[in-house]
PLY file of the C-alpha trace (Angstrom):
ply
format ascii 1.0
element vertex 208
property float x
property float y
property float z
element edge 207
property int vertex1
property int vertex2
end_header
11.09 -15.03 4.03
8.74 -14.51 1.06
7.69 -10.88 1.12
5.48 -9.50 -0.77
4.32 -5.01 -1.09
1.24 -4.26 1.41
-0.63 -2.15 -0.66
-3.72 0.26 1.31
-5.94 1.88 -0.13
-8.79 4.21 1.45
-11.27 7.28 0.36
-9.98 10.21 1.37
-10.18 10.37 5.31
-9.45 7.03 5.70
-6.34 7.32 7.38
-4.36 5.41 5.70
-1.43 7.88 6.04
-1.71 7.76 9.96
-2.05 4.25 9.95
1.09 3.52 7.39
3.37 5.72 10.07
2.61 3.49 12.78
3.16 0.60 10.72
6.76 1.98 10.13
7.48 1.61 13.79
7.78 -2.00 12.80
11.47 -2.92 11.88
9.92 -5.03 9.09
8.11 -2.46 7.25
9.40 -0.01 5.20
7.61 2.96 2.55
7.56 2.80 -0.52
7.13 6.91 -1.31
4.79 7.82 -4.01
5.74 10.24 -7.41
2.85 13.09 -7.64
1.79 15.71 -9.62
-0.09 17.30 -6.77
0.98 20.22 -4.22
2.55 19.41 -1.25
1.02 20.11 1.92
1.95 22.01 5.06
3.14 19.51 6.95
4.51 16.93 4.59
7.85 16.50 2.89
9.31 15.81 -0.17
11.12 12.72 0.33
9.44 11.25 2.73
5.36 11.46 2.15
5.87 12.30 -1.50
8.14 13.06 -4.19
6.82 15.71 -5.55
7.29 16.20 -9.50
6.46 18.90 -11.78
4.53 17.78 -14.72
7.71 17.62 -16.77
9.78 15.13 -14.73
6.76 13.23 -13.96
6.60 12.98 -18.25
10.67 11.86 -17.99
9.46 8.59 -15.56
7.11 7.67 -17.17
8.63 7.59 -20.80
12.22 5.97 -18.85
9.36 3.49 -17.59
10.38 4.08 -14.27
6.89 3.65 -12.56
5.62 -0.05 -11.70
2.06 1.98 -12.58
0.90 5.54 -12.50
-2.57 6.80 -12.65
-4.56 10.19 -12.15
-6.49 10.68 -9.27
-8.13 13.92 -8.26
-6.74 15.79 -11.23
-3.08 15.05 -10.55
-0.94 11.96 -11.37
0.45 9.23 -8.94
2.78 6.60 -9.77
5.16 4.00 -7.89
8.53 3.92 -8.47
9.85 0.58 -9.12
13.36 1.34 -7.24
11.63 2.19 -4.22
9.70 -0.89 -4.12
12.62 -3.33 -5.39
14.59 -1.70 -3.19
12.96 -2.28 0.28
12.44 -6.06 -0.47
16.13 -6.66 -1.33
16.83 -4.76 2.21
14.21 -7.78 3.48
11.71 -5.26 4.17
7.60 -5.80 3.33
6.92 -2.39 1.43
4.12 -0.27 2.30
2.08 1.37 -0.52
-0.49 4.18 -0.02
-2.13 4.25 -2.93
-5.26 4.64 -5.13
-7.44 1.73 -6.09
-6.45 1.48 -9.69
-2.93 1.58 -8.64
-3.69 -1.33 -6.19
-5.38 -3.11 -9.23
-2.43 -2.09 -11.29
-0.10 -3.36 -8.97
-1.86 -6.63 -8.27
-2.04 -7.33 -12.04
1.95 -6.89 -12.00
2.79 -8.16 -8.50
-0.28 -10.92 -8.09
1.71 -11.97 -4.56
0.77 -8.05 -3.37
-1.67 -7.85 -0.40
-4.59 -5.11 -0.73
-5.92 -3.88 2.47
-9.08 -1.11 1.59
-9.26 0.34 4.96
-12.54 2.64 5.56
-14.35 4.29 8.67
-17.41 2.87 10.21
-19.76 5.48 8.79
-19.12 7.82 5.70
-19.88 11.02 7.48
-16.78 10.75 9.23
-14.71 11.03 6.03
-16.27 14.18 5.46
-15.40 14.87 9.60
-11.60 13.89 8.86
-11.44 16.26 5.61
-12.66 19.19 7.28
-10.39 18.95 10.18
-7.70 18.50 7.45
-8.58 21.77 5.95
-9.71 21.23 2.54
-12.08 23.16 0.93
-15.69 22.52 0.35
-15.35 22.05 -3.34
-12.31 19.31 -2.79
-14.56 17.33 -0.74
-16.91 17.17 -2.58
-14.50 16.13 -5.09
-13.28 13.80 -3.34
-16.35 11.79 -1.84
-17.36 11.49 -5.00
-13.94 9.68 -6.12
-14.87 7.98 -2.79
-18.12 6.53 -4.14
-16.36 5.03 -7.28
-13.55 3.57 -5.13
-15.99 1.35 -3.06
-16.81 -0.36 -5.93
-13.14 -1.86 -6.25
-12.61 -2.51 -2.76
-14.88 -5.45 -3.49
-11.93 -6.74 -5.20
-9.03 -6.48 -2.73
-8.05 -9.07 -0.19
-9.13 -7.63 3.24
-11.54 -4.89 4.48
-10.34 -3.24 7.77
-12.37 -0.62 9.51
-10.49 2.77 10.95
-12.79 3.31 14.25
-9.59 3.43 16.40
-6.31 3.82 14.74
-4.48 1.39 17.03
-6.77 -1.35 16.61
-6.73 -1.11 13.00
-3.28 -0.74 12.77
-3.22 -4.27 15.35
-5.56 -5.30 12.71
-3.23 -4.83 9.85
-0.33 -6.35 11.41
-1.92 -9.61 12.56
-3.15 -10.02 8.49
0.48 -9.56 7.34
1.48 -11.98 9.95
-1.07 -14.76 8.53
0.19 -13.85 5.11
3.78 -14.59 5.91
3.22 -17.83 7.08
0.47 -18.86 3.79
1.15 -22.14 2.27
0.75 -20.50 -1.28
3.96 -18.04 -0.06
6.12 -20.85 1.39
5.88 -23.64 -1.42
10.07 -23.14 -1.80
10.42 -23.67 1.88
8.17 -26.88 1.74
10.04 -28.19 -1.48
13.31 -27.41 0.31
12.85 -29.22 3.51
10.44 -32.33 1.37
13.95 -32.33 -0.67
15.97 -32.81 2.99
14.10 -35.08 3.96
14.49 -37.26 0.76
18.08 -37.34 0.78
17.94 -37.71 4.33
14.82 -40.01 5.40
15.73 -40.46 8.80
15.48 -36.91 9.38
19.42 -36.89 10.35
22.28 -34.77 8.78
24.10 -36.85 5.53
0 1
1 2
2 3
3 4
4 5
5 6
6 7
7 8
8 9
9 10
10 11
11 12
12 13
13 14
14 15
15 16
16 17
17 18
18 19
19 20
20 21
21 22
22 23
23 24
24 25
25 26
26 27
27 28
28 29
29 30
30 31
31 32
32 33
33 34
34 35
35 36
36 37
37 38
38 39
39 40
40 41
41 42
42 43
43 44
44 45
45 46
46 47
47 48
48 49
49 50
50 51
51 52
52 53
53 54
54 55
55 56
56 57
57 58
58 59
59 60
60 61
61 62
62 63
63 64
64 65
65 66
66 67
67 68
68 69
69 70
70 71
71 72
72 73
73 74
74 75
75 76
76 77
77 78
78 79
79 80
80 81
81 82
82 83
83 84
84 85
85 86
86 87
87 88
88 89
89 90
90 91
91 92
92 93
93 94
94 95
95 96
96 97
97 98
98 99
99 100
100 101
101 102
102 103
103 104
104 105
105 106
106 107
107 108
108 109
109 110
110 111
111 112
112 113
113 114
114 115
115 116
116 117
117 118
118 119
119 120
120 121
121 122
122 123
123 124
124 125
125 126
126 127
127 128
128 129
129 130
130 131
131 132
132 133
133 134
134 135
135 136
136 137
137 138
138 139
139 140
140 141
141 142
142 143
143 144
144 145
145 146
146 147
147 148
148 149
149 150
150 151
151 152
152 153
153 154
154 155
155 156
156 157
157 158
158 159
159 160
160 161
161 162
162 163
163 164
164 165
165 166
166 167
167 168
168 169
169 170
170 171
171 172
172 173
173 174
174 175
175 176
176 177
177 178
178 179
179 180
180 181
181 182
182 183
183 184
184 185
185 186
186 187
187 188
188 189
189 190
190 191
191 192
192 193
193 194
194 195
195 196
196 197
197 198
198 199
199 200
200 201
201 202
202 203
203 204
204 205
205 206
206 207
């Protein structure tokens, strides 16, 4: 199987957290954690939603070039750390990235067989609705849907749009894309020339 990194991207309130957990209920998923800067929150983990880095170690990775790319969003850094991508696709696993948009450009530059999913709501007050119930502060939203205003411009350059109205449709959404993917002529050329080269050695279609 030719797998390729699923990278999403989304403003702030997009979901794309809730929608990358379902995704892992998939046995051929698996996430590829982000490095940050940035405080971790209540309910996540280190680990698991992040790895969480001072500003020192984050300096180590990145002069080790451990990071595929890194970037700073919102004041902090983010990067993606190229054994925990490398190391889901040997385990025949499609990694999931939840990441900014420059990373997704980043990565696609590197990685041009990545797939970019920019996932939004229908309307943008409910990104504002979603931070709110999150708990941030006035002044990080506004931070933030501001960021969210530059990142529409690159969504205009990633493969599919997919709108979070209801998360389970989206997520249905997501999974049927990733199944069209897979089965791309452009991502199965070796199985073509495999079975074309079968075929020649064999024209009768039989065993030799």
């Amino acid at each position: 199987m030719n797998l390729f990194p699923l990278v999403l991207s989304s403003p702030s309130g997009g979901g794309k957290t809730a929608i990358k957990n379902l995704l892992l209920k998939s046995d051929i998923f698996g996430f590829s954690i982000t490095a940050t800067t940035r405080p971790k929150r209540e309910d996540e983990v280190n680990g698991r939603d992040y790895f969480f880095l001072s500003d020192i170690d984050f300096d180590k990775m990145v002069e080790n070039n451990e990071f595929i790319e890194w970037a700073n969003v919102h004041n902090y850094r983010y990067g993606t750390p190229k054994k925990s991508v490398m190391g889901l696709m040997e385990k025949g696993k499609i990694p999931i990235m939840t990441i900014d948009v420059v990373g997704a450009m980043n990565i696609k530059k590197i990685i041009p067989e990545s797939l970019l999913i920019f996932v939004i709501p229908p309307k943008p007050s409910m990104l504002i609705e979603r931070l709110k119930n999150r708990g941030e502060a006035e002044s990080e939203i506004e931070i933030r849907m501001k960021t969210a205003l530059k990142e529409i411009n690159f969504a205009y350059k990633f493969d599919y749009i997919v709108i979070n109205n209801d998360l389970q449709d989206c997520v249905n959404d997501i999974v049927s894309i990733v199944k069209s993917e897979l089965k791309k002529t452009s991502r199965n050329l070796g199985l073509l020339d495999d079975f074309k080269s079968k075929m020649e050695k064999s024209p009768d279609g039989g065993p030799k």
